[in-house]
C-alpha positions as CSV (number, residue, x, y, z in Angstrom):
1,X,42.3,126.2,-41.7
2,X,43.4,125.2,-38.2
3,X,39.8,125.4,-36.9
4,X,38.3,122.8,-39.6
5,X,41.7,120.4,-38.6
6,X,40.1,120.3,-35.4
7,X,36.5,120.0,-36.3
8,X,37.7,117.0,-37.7
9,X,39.3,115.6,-35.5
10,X,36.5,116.1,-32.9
11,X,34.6,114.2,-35.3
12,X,37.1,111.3,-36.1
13,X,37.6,111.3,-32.3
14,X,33.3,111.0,-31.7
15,X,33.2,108.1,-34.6
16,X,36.1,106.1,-32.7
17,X,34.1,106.2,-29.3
18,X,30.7,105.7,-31.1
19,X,32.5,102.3,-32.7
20,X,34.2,101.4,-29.6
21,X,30.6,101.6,-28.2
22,X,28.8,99.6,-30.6
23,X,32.0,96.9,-30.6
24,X,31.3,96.3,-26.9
25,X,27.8,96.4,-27.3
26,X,28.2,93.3,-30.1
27,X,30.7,91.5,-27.4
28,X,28.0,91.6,-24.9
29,X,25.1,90.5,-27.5
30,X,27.8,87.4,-28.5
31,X,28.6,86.4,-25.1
32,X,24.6,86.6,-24.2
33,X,23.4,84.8,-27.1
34,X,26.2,81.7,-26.3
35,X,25.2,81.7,-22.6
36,X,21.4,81.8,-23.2
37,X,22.3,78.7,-25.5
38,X,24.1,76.7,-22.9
39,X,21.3,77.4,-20.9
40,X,18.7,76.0,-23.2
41,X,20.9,73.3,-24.6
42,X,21.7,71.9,-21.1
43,X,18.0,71.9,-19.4
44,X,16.6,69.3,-22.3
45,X,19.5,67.3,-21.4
46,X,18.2,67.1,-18.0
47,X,14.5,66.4,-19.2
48,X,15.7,63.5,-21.5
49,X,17.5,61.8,-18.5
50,X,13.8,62.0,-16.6
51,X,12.4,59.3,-18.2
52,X,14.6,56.8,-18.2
53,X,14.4,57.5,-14.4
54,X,11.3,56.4,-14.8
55,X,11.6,53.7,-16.3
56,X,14.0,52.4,-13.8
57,X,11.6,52.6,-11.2
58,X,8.6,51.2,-13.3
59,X,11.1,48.1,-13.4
60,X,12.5,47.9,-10.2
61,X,8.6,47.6,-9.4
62,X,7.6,44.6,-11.7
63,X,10.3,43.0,-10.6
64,X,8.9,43.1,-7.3
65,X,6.0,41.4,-7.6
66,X,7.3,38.9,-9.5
67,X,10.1,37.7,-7.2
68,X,7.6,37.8,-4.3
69,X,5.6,35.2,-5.8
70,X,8.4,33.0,-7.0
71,X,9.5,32.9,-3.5
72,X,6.3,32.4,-1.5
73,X,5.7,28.6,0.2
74,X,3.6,26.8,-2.1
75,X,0.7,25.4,-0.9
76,X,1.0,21.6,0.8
77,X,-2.1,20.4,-0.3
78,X,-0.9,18.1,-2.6
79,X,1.3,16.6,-0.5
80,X,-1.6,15.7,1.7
81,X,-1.1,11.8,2.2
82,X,-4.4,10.3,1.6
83,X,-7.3,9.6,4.3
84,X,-6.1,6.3,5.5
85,X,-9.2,3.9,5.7
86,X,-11.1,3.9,9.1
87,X,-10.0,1.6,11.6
88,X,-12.8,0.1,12.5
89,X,-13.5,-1.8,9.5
90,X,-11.3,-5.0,11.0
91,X,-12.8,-8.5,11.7
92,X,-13.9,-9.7,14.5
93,X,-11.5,-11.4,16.6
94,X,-10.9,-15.0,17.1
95,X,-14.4,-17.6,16.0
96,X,-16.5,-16.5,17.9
97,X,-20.0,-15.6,16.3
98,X,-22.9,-17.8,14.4
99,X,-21.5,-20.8,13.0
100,X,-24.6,-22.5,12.1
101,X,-23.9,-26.5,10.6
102,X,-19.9,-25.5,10.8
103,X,-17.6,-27.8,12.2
104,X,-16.3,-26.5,15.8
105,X,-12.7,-24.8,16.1
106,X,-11.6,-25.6,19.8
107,X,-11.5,-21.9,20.7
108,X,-15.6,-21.7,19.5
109,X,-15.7,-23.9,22.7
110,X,-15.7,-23.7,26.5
111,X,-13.5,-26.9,27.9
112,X,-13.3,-28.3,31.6
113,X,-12.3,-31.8,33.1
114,X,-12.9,-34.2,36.1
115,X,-11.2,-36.8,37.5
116,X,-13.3,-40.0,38.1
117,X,-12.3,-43.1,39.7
118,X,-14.6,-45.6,37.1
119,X,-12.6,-48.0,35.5
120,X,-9.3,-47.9,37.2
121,X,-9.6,-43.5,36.9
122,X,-10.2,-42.2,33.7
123,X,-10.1,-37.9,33.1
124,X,-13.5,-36.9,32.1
125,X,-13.6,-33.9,29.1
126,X,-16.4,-31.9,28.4
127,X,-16.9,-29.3,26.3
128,X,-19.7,-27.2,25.3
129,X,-20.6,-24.0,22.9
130,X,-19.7,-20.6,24.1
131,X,-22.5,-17.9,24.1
132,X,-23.9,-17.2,20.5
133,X,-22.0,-20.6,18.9
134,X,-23.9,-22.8,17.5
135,X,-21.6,-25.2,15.6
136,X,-20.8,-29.7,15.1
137,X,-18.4,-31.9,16.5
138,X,-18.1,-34.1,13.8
139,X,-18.2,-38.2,14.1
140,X,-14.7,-38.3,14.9
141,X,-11.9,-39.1,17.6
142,X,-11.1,-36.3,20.0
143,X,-7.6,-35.2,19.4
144,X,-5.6,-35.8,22.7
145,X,-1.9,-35.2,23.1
146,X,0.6,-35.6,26.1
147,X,3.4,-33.8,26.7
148,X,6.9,-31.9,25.0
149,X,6.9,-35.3,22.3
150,X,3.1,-34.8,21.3
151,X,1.6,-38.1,22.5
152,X,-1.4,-39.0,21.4
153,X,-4.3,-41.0,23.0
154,X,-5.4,-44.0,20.9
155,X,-9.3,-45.0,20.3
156,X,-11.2,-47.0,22.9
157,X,-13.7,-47.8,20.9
158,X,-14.0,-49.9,17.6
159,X,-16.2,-47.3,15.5
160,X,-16.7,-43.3,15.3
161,X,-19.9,-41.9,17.4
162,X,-22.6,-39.8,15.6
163,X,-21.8,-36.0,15.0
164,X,-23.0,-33.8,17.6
165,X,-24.5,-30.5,16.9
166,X,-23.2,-27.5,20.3
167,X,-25.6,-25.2,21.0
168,X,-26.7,-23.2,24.6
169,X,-27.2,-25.9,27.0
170,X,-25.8,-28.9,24.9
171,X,-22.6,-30.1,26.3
172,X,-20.5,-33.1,25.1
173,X,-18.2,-35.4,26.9
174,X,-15.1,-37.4,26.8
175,X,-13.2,-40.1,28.2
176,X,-9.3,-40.2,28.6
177,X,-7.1,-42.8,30.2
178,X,-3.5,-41.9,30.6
179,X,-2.3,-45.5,31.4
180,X,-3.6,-48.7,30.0
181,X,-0.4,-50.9,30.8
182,X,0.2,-52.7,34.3
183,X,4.0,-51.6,34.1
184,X,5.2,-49.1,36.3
185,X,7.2,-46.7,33.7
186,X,5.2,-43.5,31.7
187,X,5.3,-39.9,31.9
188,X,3.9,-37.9,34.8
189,X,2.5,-35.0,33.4
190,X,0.0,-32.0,34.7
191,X,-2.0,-31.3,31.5
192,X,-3.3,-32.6,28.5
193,X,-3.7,-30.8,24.7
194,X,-6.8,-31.4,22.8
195,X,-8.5,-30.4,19.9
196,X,-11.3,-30.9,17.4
197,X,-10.0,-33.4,15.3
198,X,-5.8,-33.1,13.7
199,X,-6.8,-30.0,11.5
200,X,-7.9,-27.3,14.5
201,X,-5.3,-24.9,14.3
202,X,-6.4,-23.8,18.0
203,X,-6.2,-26.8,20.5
204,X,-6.5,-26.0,24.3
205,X,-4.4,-27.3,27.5
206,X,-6.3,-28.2,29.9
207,X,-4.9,-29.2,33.6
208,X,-5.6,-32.2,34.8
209,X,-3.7,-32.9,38.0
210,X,-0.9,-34.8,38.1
211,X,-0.5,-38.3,36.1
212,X,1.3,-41.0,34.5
213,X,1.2,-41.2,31.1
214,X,1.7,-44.8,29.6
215,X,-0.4,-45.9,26.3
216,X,-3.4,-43.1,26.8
217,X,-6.7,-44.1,25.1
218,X,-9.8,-41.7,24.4
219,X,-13.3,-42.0,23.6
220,X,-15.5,-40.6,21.1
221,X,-17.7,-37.4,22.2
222,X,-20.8,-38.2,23.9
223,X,-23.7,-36.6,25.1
224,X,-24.2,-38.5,28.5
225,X,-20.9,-38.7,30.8
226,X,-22.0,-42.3,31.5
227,X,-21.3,-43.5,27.8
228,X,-17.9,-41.8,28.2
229,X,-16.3,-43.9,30.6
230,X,-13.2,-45.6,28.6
231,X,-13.0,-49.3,29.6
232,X,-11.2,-51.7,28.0
């Protein structure tokens, strides 16, 4: 009797550490299979956040390019004023040049005087073509003017001369007297203006020496000096 009481307590005994064994052994599966989880549950985490990593970076570098080329210097090109037209293209200066059956401008013209003692003294003009003129003094009264008020020399003679056409060589004359009245007033001046009629818009002074100005008179243009000599 006593010795099956203790048989079975030997075995209850066995079966309690054969239960506690297998209870731990289920504790140590549980605890396994919730770590091997959080181990597997948390490295797909860490996958996932790789791409949008990626993506970051693929942006960061289109953005890049982008912003470089909004900010480079555009090109000036267009800005560019345009060719400005060549310089040379300008006329030439003054009247000088063919002027072929033209009317003679003062400055086409080379001008000198002489003083002569004919008929009381009289101021001898002449004027003649400069090189590569050829050009008309029309049949008209030389323009002559005296002095700050504009004075101007009357006509000797009682009808216009013939036209005269300047060339190389050909040189027409003048005759001017500053004083035609026996009083002793007038101006005394050192040069005299003339020009090719009242419309040149280039008239010459010429010095002349001093003289006295009172009542001038002028001939026509002539081609011989002698035929310019202005006597009353």
């Amino acid at each position: 009797m006593f010795g099956n009481r203790n048989r079975r307590k030997a075995l209850l005994a066995s079966a309690a550490l054969v239960g506690g064994a297998l209870l731990m052994t289920a504790c140590q599966d549980t605890d396994g299979s919730v770590d091997s989880g959080a181990a597997q549950s948390s490295s797909p985490s860490a996958v996932a956040g790789s791409p949008s990593a990626s993506e970051d970076s693929e942006d960061a570098a289109s953005d890049g390019p982008s912003d470089a080329a909004s900010d480079a210097p555009t090109s000036g090109a267009s800005d560019e004023p345009a060719a400005s037209p060549s310089a040379g293209s300008g006329s030439s200066s003054g009247s000088n040049g063919s002027k072929v059956g033209q009317v003679c401008g003062a400055n086409d013209l080379s001008w000198s005087t002489r003083s002569e003692s004919q008929a009381g003294g009289y101021i001898l003009v002449m004027a003649k073509a400069k090189s590569g003129i050829t050009c008309v003094l029309p049949a008209a009264l030389p323009t002559v003017a005296f002095g700050s008020d504009g004075t101007e020399a009357g006509p000797v003679e009682q009808a216009v001369g013939k036209q005269i056409t300047l060339s190389k060589g050909t040189v027409a004359y003048a005759g001017v007297n500053p004083k035609t009245t026996n009083t002793d007033g007038g101006k005394e001046l050192d040069s005299i203006i003339v020009a090719v009629g009242n419309e040149d818009a280039n008239p010459v002074s010429l010095k002349v020496g001093t003289i006295t100005v009172d009542k001038p008179v002028v001939t026509n243009w002539h081609t011989a000096p002698k035929d310019a000599v202005p006597s009353n």
